[in-house]
C-alpha positions in Angstrom: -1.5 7.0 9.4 -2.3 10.4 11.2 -4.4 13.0 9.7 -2.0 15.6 8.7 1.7 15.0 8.3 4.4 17.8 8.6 7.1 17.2 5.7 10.9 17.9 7.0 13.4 19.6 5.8 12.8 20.5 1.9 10.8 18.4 1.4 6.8 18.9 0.1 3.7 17.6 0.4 1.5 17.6 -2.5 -1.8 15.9 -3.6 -1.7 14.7 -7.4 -4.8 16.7 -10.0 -6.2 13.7 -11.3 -6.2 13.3 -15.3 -8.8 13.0 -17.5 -10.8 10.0 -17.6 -12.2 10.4 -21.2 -9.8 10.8 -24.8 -10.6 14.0 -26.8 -12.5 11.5 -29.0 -14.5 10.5 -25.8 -13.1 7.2 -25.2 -13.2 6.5 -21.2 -9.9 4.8 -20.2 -9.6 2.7 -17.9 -7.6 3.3 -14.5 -4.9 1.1 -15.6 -4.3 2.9 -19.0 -4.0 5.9 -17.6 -0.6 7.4 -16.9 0.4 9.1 -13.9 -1.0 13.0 -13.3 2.4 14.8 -13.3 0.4 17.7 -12.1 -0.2 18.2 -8.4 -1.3 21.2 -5.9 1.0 21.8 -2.9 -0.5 21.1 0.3 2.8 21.3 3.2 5.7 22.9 3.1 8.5 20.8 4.9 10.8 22.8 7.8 13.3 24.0 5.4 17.0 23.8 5.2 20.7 25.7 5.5 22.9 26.5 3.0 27.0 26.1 3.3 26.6 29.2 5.2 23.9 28.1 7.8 21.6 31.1 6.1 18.0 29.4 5.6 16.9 28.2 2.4 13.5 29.7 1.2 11.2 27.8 -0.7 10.4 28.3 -4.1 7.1 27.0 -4.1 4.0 27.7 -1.7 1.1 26.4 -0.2 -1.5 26.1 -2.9 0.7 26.2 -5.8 0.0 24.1 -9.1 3.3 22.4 -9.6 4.8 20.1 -12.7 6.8 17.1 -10.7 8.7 14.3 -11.7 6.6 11.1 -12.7 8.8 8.5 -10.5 10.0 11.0 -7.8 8.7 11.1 -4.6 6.9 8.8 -1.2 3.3 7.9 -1.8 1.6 8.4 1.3 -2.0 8.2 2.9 -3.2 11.6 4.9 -6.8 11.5 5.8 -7.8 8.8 3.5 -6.5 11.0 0.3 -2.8 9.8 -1.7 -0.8 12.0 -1.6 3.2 11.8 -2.3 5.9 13.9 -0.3 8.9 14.6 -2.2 11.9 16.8 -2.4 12.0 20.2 -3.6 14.4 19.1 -6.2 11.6 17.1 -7.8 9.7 19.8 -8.4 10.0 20.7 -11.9 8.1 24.3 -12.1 5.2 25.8 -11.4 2.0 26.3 -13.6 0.9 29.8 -14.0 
């Protein structure tokens, strides 16, 4: 897999915050009890799109942002050794201020 991948159209690239390993009680959990981080930090923007009117679609999200996403949604993909998932805008469920 190359080293940097360019997402298409409105689509996103982000890279997953990974949860907490311990319980507020200090239990560790394993790998496989732990649920899927639905937090994730936008890396790549994709080329964006048109609307009905061929005017360009801007993106709600940017480079950086921390962003809520769907738990199921999304490509998982390997860039540079890290996961990281590219998925539509739509999947996107808001940003964390």
């Amino acid at each position: 897999m190359a080293n940097s991948i360019q997402p298409l159209g409105q689509r996103v690239l982000v890279k997953r915050i990974q949860a907490e390993e311990r319980t507020a009680g200090g239990i560790v959990l394993p790998d496989s009890a732990q649920e899927k981080p639905q937090e994730a930090s936008v890396v790549a923007l994709g080329t964006g799109g048109k609307d009905d009117n061929g005017n360009p679609i801007e993106f709600a999200v940017k480079v950086g942002d921390t962003v809520l996403i769907s738990k199921y949604g999304g490509t998982e993909v390997k860039v540079g050794g890290e996961d990281m998932l590219i998925l539509s805008e739509n999947d996107i469920l808001g940003i964390v201020g």
